[in-house]
C-alpha positions as CSV (number, residue, x, y, z in Angstrom):
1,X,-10.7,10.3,10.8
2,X,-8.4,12.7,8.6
3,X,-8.2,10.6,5.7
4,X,-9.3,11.4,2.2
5,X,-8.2,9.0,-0.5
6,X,-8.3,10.8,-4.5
7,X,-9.2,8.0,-7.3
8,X,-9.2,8.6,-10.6
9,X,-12.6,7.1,-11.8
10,X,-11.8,6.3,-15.3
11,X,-8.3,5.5,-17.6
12,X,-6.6,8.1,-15.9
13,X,-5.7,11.5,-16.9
14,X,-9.0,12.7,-15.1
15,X,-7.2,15.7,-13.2
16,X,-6.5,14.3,-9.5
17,X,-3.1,16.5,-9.2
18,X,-4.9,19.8,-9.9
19,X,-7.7,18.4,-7.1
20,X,-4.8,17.3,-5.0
21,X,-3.5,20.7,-4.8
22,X,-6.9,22.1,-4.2
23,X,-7.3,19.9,-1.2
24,X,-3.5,20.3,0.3
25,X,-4.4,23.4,1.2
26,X,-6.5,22.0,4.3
27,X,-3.7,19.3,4.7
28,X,-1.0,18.4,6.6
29,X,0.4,16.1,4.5
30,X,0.5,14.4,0.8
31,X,1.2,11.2,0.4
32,X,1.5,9.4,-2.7
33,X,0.4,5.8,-2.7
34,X,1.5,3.9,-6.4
35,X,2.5,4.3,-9.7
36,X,5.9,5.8,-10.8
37,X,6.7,8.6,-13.9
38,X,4.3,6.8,-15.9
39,X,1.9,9.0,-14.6
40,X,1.9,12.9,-15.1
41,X,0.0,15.7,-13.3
42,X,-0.7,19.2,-14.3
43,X,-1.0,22.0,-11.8
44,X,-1.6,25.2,-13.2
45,X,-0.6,28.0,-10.7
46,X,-0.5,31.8,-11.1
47,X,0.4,31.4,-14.9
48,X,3.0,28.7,-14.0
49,X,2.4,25.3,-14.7
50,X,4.0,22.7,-12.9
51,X,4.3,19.0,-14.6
52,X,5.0,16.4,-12.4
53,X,5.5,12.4,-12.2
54,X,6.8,11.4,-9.3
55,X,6.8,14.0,-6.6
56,X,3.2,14.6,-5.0
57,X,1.2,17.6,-6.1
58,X,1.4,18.7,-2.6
59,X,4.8,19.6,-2.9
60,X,3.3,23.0,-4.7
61,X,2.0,24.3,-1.0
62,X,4.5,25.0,1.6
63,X,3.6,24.0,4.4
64,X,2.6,20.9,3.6
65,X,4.6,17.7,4.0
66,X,4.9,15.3,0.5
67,X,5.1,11.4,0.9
68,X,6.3,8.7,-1.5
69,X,4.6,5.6,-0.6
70,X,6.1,2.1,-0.5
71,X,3.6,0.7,-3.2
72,X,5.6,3.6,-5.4
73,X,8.3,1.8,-7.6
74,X,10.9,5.1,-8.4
75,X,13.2,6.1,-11.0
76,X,16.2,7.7,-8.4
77,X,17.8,9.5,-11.2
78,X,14.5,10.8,-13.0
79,X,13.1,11.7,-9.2
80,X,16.4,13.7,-8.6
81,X,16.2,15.5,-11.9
82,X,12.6,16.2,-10.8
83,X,13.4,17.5,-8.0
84,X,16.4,19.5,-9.2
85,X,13.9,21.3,-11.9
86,X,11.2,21.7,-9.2
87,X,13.9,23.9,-6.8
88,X,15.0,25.6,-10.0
89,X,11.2,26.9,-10.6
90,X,11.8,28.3,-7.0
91,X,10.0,25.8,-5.0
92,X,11.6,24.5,-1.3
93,X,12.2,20.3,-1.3
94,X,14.1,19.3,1.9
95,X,14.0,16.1,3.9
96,X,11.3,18.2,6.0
97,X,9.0,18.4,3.0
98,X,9.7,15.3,0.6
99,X,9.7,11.9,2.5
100,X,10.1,8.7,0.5
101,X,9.2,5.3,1.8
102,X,12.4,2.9,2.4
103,X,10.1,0.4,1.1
104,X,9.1,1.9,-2.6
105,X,11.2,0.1,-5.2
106,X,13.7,1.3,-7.5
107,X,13.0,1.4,-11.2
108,X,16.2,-0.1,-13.3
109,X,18.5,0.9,-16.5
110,X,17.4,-2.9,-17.0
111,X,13.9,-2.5,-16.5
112,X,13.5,0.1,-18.7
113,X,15.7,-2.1,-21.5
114,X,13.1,-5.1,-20.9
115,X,9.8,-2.8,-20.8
116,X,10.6,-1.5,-24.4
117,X,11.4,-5.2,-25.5
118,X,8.4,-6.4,-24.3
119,X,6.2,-3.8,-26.2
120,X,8.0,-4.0,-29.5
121,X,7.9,-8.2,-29.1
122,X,3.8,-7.7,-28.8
123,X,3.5,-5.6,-32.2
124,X,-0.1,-4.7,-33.4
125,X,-1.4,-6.2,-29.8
126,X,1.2,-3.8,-28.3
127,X,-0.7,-2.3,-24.3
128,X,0.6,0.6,-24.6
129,X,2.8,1.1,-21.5
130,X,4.6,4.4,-21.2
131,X,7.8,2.9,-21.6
132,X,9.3,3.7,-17.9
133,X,10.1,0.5,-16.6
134,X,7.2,0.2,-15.0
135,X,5.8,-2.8,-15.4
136,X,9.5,-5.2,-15.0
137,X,9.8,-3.5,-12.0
138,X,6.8,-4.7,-10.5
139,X,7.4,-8.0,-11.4
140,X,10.4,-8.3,-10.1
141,X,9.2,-7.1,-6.6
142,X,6.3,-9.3,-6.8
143,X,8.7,-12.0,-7.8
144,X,11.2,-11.4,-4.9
145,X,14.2,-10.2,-7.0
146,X,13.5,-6.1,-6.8
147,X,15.6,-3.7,-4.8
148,X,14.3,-0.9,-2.5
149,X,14.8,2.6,-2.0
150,X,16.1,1.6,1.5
151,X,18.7,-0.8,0.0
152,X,20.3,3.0,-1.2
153,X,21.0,3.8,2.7
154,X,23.5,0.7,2.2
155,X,27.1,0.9,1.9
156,X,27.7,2.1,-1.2
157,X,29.3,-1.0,-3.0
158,X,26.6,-2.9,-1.6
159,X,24.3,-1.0,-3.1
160,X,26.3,-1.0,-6.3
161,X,26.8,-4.8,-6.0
162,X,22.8,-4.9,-6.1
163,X,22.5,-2.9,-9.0
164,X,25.0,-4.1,-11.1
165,X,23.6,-8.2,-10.1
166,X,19.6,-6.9,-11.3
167,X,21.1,-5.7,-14.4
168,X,23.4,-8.6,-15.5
169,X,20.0,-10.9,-15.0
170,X,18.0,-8.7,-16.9
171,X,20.6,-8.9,-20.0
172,X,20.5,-12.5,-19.9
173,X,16.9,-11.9,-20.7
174,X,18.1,-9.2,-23.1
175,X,20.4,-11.8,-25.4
176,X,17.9,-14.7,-25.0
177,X,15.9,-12.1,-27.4
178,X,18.2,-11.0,-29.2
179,X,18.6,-7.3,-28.2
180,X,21.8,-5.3,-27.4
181,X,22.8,-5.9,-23.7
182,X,23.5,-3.2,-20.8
183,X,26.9,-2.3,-19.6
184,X,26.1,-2.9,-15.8
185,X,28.8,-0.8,-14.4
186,X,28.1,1.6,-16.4
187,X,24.4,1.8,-15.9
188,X,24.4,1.7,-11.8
189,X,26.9,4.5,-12.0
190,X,24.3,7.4,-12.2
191,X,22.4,5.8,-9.9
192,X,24.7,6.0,-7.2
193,X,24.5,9.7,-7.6
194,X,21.3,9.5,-7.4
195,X,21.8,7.2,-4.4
196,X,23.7,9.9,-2.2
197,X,21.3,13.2,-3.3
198,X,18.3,10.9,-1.9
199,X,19.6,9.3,1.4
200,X,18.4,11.8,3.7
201,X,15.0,11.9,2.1
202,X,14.2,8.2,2.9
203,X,12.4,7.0,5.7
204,X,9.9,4.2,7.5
205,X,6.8,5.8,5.8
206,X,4.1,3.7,7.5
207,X,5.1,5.1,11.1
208,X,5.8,8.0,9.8
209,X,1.8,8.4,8.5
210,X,0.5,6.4,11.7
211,X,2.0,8.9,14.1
212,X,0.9,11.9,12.4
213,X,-2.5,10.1,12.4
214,X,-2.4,9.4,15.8
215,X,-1.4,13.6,16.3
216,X,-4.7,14.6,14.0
217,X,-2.7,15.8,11.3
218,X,-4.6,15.6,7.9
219,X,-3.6,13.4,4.7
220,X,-4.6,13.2,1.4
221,X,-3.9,10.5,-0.8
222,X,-3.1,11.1,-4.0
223,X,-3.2,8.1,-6.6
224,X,-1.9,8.2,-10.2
225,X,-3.6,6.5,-13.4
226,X,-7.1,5.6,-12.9
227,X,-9.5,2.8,-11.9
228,X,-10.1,1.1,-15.0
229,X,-6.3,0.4,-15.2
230,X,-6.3,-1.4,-12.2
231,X,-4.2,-5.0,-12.4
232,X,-7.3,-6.4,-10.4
233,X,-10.1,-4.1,-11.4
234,X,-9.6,-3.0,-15.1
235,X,-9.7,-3.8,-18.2
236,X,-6.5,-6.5,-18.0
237,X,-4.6,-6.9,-19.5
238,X,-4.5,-3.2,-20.9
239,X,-3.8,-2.1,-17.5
240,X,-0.9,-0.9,-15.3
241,X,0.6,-3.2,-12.7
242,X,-0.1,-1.4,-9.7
243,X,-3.7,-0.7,-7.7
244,X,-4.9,2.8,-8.5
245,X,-8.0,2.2,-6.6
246,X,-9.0,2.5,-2.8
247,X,-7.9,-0.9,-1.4
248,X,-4.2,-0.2,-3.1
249,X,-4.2,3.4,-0.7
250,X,-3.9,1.1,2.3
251,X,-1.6,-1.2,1.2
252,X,0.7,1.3,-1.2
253,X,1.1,3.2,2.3
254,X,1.1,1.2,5.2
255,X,-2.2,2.9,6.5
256,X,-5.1,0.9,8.2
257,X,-9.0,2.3,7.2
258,X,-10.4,3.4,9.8
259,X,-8.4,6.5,9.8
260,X,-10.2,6.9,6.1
261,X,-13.0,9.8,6.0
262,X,-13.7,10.1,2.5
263,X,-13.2,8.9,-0.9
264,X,-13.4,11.2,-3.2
265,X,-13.7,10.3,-6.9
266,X,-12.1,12.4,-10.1
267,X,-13.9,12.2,-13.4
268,X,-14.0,14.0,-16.3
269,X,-16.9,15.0,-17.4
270,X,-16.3,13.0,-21.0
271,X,-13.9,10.0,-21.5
272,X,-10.5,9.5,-22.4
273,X,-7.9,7.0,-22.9
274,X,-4.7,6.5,-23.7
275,X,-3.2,3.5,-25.3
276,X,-4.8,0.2,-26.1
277,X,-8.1,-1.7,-25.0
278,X,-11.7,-1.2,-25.8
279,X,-13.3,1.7,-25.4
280,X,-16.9,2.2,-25.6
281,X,-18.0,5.7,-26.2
282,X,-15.1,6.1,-28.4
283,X,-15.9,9.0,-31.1
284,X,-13.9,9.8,-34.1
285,X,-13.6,12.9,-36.4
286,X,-14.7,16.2,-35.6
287,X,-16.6,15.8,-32.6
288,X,-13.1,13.7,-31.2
289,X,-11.2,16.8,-32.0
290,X,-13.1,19.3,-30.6
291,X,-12.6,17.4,-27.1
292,X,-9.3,16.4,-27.7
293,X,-8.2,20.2,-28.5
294,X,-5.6,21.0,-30.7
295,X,-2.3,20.5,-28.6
296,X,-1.3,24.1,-28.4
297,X,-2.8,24.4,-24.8
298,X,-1.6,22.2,-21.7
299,X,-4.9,21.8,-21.3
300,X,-5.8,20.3,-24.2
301,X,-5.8,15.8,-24.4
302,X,-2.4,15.0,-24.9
303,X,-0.9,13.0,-22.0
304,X,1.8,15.0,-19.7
305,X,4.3,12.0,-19.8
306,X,4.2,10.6,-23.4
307,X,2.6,13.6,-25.4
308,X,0.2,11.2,-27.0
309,X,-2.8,12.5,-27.9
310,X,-5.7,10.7,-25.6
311,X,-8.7,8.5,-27.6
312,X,-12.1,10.6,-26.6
313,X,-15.4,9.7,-26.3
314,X,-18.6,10.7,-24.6
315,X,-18.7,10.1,-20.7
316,X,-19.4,6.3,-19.9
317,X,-21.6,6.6,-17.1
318,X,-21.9,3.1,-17.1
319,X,-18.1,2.8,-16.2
320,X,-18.3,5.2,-13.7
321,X,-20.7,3.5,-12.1
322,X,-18.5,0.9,-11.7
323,X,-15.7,2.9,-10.3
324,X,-18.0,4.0,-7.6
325,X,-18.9,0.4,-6.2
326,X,-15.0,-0.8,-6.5
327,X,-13.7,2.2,-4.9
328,X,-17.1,2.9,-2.9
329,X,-16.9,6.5,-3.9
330,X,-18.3,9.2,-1.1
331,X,-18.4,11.9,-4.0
332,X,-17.4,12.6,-7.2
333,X,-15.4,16.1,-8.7
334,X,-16.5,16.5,-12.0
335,X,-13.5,18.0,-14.2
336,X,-13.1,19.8,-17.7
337,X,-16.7,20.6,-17.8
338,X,-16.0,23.7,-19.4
339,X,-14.9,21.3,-22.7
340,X,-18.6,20.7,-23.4
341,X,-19.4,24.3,-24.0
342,X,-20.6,24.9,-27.2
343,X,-22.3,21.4,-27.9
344,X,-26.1,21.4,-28.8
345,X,-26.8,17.8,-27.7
346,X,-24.4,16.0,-25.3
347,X,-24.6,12.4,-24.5
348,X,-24.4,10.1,-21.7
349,X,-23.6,6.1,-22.2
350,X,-26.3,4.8,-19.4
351,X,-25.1,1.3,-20.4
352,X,-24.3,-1.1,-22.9
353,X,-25.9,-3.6,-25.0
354,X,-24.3,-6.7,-25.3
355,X,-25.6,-9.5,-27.4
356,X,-29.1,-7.7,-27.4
357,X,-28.9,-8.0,-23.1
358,X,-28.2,-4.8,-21.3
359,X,-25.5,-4.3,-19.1
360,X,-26.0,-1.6,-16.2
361,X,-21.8,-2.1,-15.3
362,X,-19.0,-3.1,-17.7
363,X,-18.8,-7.0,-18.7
364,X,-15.4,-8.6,-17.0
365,X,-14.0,-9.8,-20.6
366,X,-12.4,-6.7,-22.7
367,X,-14.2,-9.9,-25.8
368,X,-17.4,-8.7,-24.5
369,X,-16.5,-5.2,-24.1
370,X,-15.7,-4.6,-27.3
371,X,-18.6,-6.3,-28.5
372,X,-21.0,-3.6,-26.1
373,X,-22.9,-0.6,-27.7
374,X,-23.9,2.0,-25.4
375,X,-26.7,3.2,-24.6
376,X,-27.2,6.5,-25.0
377,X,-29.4,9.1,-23.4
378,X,-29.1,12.6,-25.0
379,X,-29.2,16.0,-22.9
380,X,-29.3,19.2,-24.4
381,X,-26.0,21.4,-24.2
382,X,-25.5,25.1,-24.0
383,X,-23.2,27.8,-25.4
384,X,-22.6,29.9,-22.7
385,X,-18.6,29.9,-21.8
386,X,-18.7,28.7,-17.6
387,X,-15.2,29.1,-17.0
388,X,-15.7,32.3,-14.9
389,X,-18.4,30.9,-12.8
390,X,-17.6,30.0,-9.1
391,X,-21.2,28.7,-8.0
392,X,-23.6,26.2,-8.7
393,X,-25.8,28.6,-9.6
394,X,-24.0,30.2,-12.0
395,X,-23.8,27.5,-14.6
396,X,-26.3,27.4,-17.1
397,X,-29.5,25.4,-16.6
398,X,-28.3,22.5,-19.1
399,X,-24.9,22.5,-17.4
400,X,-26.2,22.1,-14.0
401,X,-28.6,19.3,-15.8
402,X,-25.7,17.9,-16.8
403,X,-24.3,17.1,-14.0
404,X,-27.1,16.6,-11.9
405,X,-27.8,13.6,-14.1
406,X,-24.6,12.3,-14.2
407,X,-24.7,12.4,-10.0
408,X,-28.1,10.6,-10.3
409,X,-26.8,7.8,-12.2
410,X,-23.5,6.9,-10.1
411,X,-25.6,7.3,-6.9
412,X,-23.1,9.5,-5.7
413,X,-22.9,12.9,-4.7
414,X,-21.4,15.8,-7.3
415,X,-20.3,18.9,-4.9
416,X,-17.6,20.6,-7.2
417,X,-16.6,20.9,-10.4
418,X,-13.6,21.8,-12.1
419,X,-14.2,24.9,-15.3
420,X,-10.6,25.3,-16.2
421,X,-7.2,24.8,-15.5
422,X,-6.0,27.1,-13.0
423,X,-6.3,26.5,-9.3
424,X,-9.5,28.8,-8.6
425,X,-11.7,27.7,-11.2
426,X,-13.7,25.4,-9.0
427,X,-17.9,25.6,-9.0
428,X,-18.7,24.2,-5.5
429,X,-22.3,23.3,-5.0
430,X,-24.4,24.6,-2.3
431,X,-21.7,27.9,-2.3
């Protein structure tokens, strides 16, 4: 069964591209399974770091093959532009490395238009969406009116004809607000460019992945966002519109489960957010800043796509319990534990109080949510600095507490854990 499905376990941002490039490297193949450049992972590699949003993280070993899944909805000029800067940092993308589903759909000069109009319309009770189009454009798939990668293998004024018809409707929505229209023509003419650079990369992903399946060849699917932004799942409505969790790996690429070996869960080892909706643990002041960083270092809590600087918090246990039943997590990969260096009492959120009753998992209303106090259990910390170590063993005694605990209350297994940014700095237990 050479499936293993990556989840972020909280609001995203947890680190699943660096662990997606630690895994590709006993893969065959990559494959992508929702979001679009709304999300943004951060490989560091030999002193390079590589940002992407829409290419897989596999793309970074060569050998192995990257997918775009149909439950992806792609921005064709930003993607080429991507790709473009990727080759220009010396990396090989060919039709034999980067496929993209004929079924993912296309991101929009209109979608964009109606995405920002739709956050500014919303003021003070704004979600927070990155901007990208996201959102309209799955809406308008889910609502029938979207067009496919695949509609680019089309005749070219077809395909044109497609574009410029999604963009007139969406500038009838435009004037109906009052905000300055689209010129269609325009607008669809860079994405015919982009149309003609991408043709030989698209394919039928789904029998693409189930012969390779069928052959033994080994996949990892990489996710983007996180759990608790799950349309279904999270904390709607300040959630994206696609399934970050396990169920939307199936569906976002056409694979059936029982080819799935593991789930593997990404968390960090505190909490952080971007954008609006409660958020429990939330701290403020100095203790927010010394785990948010200062913004000078990649690594530091300021989101790879927008460059906003993330809410932070001490972990929610309680949340991550919750990831693991809705994803039904086989382990979790603790990340950024080297952050918490340097604290002399750290603290978990066990649960919440709510209305004097306590909650063990996260209430389904964001009213009650923001109503919960955690509880808190307190653990001492330690001041040595772990980002050398490379064994369980290694860590301190209150480190390896730490986590220990943390595995204990999620009832799931902690076997490695991420102490910095670059690619080796991994503490696998039991090594």
């Amino acid at each position: 069964m050479p499936i293993t499905i990556i989840i972020g376990a909280q609001w995203g941002d947890e680190g699943k591209g660096r662990v997606v490039d630690w895994l590709a490297a006993s893969a065959d193949i990559v494959a992508r399974y929702a979001g679009g450049d709304n999300a943004g992972h951060t490989v560091a590699l030999d002193g390079e770091v590589y940002k992407l949003h829409l290419v897989p993280s596999g793309i970074l070993h060569s050998d192995v093959v990257s997918v775009m899944g149909n439950g992806m909805v792609i921005n064709p000029v930003n993607l080429v532009r991507e790709i473009k800067a990727l080759r220009n940092l010396g990396l090989s993308i060919t039709p034999e490395r980067l496929v993209i589903s004929a079924r993912a759909h296309i991101i929009t000069p209109g979608h964009i238009a109606l995405d920002k109009a739709k956050e500014m319309s919303l003021g003070d009770a704004k979600i927070g969406t990155t901007l990208r189009g996201i959102g309209p454009a799955y809406l308008d798939k889910t609502g029938r009116a979207g067009i496919r990668t695949g509609d680019m293998l089309l005749d070219v004024e077809e395909f044109a004809d497609r574009l410029v018809t999604g963009i007139e409707a969406t500038n009838t929505e435009l004037g109906r607000q009052g905000i300055g229209t689209l010129d269609a023509r325009e607008a669809a003419g860079e994405y015919l460019e982009a149309a003609a650079f991408l043709k030989p990369f698209i394919k039928d992903v789904s029998i693409f992945l189930d012969q390779a399946l069928k052959a033994g060849k080994n996949v990892v699917c990489e996710g983007a966002q996180g759990t608790m932004l799950d349309v279904d799942h999270g904390s709607y409505p300040f959630v994206t519109s696609s399934s970050p969790t396990a169920g939307g790996a199936l569906t976002g690429l056409g694979v059936g489960p029982l080819f799935v070996e593991k789930v593997l869960g990404v968390a960090k080892a505190f909490s952080t957010r971007v954008g609006g909706g409660p958020m429990p643990t939330e701290l403020d002041g100095e203790l927010a800043q010394r785990l948010r960083g200062s913004g000078a270092n990649f690594w530091d809590e300021f989101g790879t796509t927008t460059g906003r600087p993330r809410r932070c918090g001490w972990l929610d246990v309680a949340m991550l319990r919750y990831a693991a039943s809705v994803n039904g997590l086989s382990e979790i990969m603790l990340t950024k534990l080297d952050i918490l260096s340097g604290f002399d009492e750290l603290k978990l959120a066990t649960a919440y109080e709510i209305d004097g009753v306590r909650h063990e998992y996260p209430p389904v209303t964001n009213e009650e949510l923001e109503r919960a106090k955690p509880v808190y259990e307190s653990l001492p910390g330690w001041r040595e600095e772990i980002s050398g170590c490379r064994h369980f063993s290694d860590l301190p005694k209150a480190a390896q507490a730490y986590v220990s605990r943390v595995s204990e209350l999620c009832d799931v297994p902690i076997n490695s854990v991420s102490v910095g940014p670059e690619r080796d700095q991994l503490v696998l237990r039991g090594a």
